[in-house]
C-alpha positions in Angstrom: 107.5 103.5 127.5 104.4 106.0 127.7 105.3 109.5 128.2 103.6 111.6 131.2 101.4 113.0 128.8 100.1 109.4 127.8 100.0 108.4 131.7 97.8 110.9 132.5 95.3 110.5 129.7 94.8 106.9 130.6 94.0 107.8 134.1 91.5 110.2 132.5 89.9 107.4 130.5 89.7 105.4 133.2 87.9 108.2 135.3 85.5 108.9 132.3 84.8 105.0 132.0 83.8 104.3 135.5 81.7 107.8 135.5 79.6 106.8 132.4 78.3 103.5 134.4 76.5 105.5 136.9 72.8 106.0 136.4 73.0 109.3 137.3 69.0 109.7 137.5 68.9 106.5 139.7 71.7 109.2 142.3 70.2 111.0 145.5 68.6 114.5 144.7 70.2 114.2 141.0 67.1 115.9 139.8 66.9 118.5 141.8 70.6 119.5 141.1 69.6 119.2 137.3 67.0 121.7 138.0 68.8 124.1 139.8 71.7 124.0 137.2 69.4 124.5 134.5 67.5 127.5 136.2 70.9 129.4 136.4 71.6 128.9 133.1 68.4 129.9 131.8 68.5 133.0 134.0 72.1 133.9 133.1 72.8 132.8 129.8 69.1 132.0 127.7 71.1 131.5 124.9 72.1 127.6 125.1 68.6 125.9 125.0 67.5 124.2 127.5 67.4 120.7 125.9 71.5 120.7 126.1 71.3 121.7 130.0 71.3 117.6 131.3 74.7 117.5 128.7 76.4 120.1 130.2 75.2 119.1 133.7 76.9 115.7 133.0 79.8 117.3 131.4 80.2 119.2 134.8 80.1 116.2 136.9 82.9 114.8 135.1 84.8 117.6 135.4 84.7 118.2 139.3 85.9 114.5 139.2 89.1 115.6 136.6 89.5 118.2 138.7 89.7 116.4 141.9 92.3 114.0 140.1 94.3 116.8 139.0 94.5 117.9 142.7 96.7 114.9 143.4 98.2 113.7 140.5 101.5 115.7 140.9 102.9 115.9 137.4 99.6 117.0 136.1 100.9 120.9 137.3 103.8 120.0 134.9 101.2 118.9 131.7 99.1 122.7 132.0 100.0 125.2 129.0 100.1 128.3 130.2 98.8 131.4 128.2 98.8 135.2 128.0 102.0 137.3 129.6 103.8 134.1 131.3 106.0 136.7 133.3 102.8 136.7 135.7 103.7 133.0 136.6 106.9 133.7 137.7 108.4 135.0 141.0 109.0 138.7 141.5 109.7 141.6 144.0 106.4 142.2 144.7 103.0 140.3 145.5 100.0 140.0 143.1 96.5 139.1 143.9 95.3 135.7 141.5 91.7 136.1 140.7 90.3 133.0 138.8 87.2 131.1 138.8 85.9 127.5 139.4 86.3 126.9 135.6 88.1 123.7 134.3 90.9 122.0 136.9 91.0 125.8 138.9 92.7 123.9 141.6 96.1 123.7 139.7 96.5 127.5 140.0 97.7 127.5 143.2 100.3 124.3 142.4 101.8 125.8 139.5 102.2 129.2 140.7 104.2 127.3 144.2 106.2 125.3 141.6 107.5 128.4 140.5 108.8 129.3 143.5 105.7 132.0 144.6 104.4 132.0 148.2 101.1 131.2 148.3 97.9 132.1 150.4 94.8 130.2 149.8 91.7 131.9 150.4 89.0 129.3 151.2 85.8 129.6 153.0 85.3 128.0 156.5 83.7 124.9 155.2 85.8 124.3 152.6 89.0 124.8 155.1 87.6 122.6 157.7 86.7 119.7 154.3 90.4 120.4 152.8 92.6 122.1 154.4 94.7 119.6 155.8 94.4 117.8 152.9 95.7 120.8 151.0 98.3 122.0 153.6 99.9 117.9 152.8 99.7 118.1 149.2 101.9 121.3 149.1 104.2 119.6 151.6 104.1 116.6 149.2 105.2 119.5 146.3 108.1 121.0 148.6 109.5 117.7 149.3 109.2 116.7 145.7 110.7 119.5 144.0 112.8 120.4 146.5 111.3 123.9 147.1 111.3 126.3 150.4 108.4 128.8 149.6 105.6 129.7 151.4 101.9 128.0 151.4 99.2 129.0 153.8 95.6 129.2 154.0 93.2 132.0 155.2 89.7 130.8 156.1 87.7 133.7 154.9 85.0 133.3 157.4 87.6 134.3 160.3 86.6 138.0 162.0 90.7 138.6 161.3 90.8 137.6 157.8 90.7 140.6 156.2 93.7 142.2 158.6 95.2 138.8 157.8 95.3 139.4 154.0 96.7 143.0 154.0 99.6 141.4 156.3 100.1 138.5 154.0 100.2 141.3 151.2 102.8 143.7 153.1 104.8 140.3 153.7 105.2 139.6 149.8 103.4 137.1 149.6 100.4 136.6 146.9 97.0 135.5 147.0 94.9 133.2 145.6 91.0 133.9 145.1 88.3 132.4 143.4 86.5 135.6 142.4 83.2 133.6 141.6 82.4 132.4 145.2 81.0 129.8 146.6 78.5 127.9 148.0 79.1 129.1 151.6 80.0 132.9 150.6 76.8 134.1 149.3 75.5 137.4 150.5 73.9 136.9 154.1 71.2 139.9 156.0 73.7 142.7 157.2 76.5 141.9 155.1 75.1 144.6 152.1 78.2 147.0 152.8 80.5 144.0 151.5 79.1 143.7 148.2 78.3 145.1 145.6 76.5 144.7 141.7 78.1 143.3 138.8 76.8 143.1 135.1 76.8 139.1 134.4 75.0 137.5 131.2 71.2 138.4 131.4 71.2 139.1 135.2 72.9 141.1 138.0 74.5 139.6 140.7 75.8 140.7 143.7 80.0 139.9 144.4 82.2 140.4 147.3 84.6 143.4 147.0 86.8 142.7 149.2 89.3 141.9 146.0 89.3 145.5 145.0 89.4 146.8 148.4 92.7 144.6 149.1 94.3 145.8 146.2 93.6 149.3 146.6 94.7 149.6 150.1 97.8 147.3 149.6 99.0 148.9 146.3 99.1 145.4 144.7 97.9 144.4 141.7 94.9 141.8 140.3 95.7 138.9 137.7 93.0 137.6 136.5 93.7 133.9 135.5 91.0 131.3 133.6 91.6 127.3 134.0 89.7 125.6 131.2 90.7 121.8 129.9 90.8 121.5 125.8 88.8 119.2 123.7 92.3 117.2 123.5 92.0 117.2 127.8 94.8 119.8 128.2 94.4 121.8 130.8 95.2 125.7 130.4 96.1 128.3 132.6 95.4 131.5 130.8 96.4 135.1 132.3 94.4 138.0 131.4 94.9 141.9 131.5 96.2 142.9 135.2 94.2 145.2 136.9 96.6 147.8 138.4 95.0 150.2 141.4 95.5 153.9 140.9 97.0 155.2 144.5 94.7 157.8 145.9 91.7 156.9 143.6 88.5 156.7 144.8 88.6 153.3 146.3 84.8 152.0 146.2 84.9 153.5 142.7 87.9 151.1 142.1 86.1 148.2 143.4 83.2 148.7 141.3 85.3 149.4 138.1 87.6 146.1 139.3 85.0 143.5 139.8 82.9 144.6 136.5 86.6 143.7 135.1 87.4 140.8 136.4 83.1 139.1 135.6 84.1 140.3 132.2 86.7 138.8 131.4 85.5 135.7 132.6 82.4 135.8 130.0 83.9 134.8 127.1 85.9 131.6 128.5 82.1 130.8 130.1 80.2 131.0 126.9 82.7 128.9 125.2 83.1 126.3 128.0 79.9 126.4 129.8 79.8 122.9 131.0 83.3 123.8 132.8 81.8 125.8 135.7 80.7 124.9 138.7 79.4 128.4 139.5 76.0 126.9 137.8 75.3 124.8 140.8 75.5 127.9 143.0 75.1 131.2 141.4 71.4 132.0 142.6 72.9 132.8 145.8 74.1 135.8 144.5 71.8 136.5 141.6 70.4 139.8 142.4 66.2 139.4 143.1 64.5 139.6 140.2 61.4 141.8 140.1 58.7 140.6 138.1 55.8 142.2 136.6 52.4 141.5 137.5 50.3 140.7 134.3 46.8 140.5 134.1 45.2 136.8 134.6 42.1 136.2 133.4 40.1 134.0 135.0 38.8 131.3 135.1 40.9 129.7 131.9 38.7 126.8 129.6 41.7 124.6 129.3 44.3 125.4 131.9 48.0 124.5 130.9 51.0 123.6 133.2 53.4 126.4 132.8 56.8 124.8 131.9 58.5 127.4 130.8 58.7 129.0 134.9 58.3 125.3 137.0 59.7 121.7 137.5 58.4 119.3 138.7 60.9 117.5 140.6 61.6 115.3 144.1 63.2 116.7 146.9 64.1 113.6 149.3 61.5 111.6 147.9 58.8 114.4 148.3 57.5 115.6 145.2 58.0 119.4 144.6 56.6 122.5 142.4 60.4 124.7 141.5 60.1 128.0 140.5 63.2 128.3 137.8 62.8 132.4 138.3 62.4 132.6 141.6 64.4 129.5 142.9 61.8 129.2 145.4 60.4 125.4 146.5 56.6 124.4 146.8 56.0 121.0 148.7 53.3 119.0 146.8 51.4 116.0 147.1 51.6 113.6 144.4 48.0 114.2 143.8 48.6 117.6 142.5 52.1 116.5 141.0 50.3 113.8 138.7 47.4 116.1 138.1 50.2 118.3 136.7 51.6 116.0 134.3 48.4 114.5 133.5 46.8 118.2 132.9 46.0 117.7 129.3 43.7 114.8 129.5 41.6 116.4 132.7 38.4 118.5 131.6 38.0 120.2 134.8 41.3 121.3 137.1 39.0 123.1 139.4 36.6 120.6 140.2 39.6 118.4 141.1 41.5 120.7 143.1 38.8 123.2 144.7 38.2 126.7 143.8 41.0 128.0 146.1 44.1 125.9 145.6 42.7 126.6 141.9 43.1 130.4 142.1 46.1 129.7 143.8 47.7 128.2 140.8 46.8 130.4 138.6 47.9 133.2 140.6 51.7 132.1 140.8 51.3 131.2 137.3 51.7 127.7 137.9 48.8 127.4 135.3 48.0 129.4 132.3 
């Protein structure tokens, strides 16, 4: 008779089989995901070369679908190998706040850390509440009733005015929180919200993450665990608890929040670098990426042979519109598919400008689409 273990790897073939017949590139704005994924690596981490982006793209794919099977594949929150101080998944006097990242099967967090008898509140964003929350809400009931358990879950859409007074109740009420420190799609800094962020160090770049972590465990005296999901070449899937960040009572508390989020981005660097195609931070993380500021260099003009500058654009298709990315900036040119085949055709044409005009020409050169 197959063991659990065995169970759950079959279902995992059988996910991986019916992934690898999808023509990906044949998929709705496939492209312009690639491009967007492999941007924020280049920006981020310039060490993995750019020709292994599409792998770990693909690699990511699969993942949100493990993931997503994980979610509601019950005994898989009995399968997860825990690591680091495993006192930190058990129940205790007082609450803690779970920092971890959308790294590996992040979702099972939350399940194991209920299993063990912890009352749980989910922080989610407002879309993500109104996509999953009551899908969530009946999983944990599913848990209760399964293993016979009479702790707390709840969820706390992020997005609400109250959330904040919310939390700190939650907190005072002993029970824990559960935050992906990394954000999201729909949490990304917004005009006028500048007082709730602040800078991080991350890779190659700077971005910009919500402190509201730091400022929650300062003024609620309660304590940050930082945990990392990540899934082993063998497909186990590991919970791994890092260093708790304790506050200081009556420390400076924006100092704290600084100090703790640096903390918690670096802890989360090394489990990146190692399992880059884990994350699905890559498909978002420009939102936060603080602006870059580029230097102006001097152009001359005009050039003999123009060249299409690869290194900086894509050319890619945005609903079936062809369009000019800027991988630094991560800002979108609409094109016609004149100029896009002009582009890809550069090298055999002895004349760009006579093509294109004497504006649109300088144009190009000036945003360095040519050089």
């Amino acid at each position: 008779m197959a063991t659990a273990r065995q169970l759950y790897q079959q279902e995992l073939d059988r996910c991986r089989e019916t992934f690898n017949k999808v023509d990906l590139r044949k998929e709705r704005g496939y492209l312009m995901k690639l491009t967007t994924f492999s941007a924020n690596m280049e920006n981020v981490m310039p060490s993995v070369p750019r020709n292994e982006h599409e792998t770990l793209f693909r690699e990511l794919l699969l993942q949100r679908i493990f993931s997503s099977f994980d979610q509601n594949f019950l005994t898989a929150g009995e399968l997860v190998k825990l690591r680091g101080s495993d006192a930190l998944f058990t129940k205790t006097d007082g609450p803690r706040i779970y920092c971890t990242y959308h790294l590996g099967s992040y979702r099972l967090l939350t399940t194991v850390l209920f299993r063990q008898g912890i009352d749980c509140v989910q922080l989610l964003g407002s879309a993500m509440n109104r996509e999953q929350g009551d899908e969530l809400t009946e999983l944990f009931a599913r848990i209760r009733r399964q293993y016979n358990l009479n702790n707390v879950f709840k969820i706390i859409d992020v997005g609400s005015p109250s959330a904040v007074l919310t939390m700190l109740r939650e907190l005072k009420a002993g029970r824990s929180l559960v935050v992906y420190v990394d954000g999201s799609p729909e949490t990304g800094p917004e005009p006028g919200e500048e007082d709730k962020f602040l800078s991080v160090r991350f890779g190659q770049r700077r971005l910009l993450t919500r402190k509201g972590v730091g400022y929650l465990s300062h003024a609620a005296g309660v304590p940050i665990v930082p945990v990392v999901s990540y899934r082993e070449p063998d497909m186990t899937n590991v919970l791994h608890c890092l260093k708790t960040i304790k506050p200081i009572s009556k420390s400076d508390r924006e100092m704290y929040c600084q100090e703790a989020m640096q903390q918690l981005y670096d802890a989360f660097w090394p489990y990146l670098t190692k399992y880059p195609g884990q994350w699905e931070g890559w498909n978002y993380i420009h939102s936060f990426l603080e602006p870059e500021r580029l230097t102006k260099t001097f152009i001359k003009y005009p050039f003999e042979r123009p060249s299409f500058n690869k290194e900086r654009y894509t050319l890619c298709d945005l609903e079936q519109t062809p369009v000019l990315f800027d991988r630094r900036l991560y800002q979108t040119y609409e094109i016609t598919e004149d100029l896009r085949d002009l582009l890809l055709n550069i090298n055999t044409i002895d004349s760009v400008e006579n093509i294109v005009g004497k504006e649109l020409y300088r144009e190009l050169i000036q945003l360095e689409v040519l050089y």
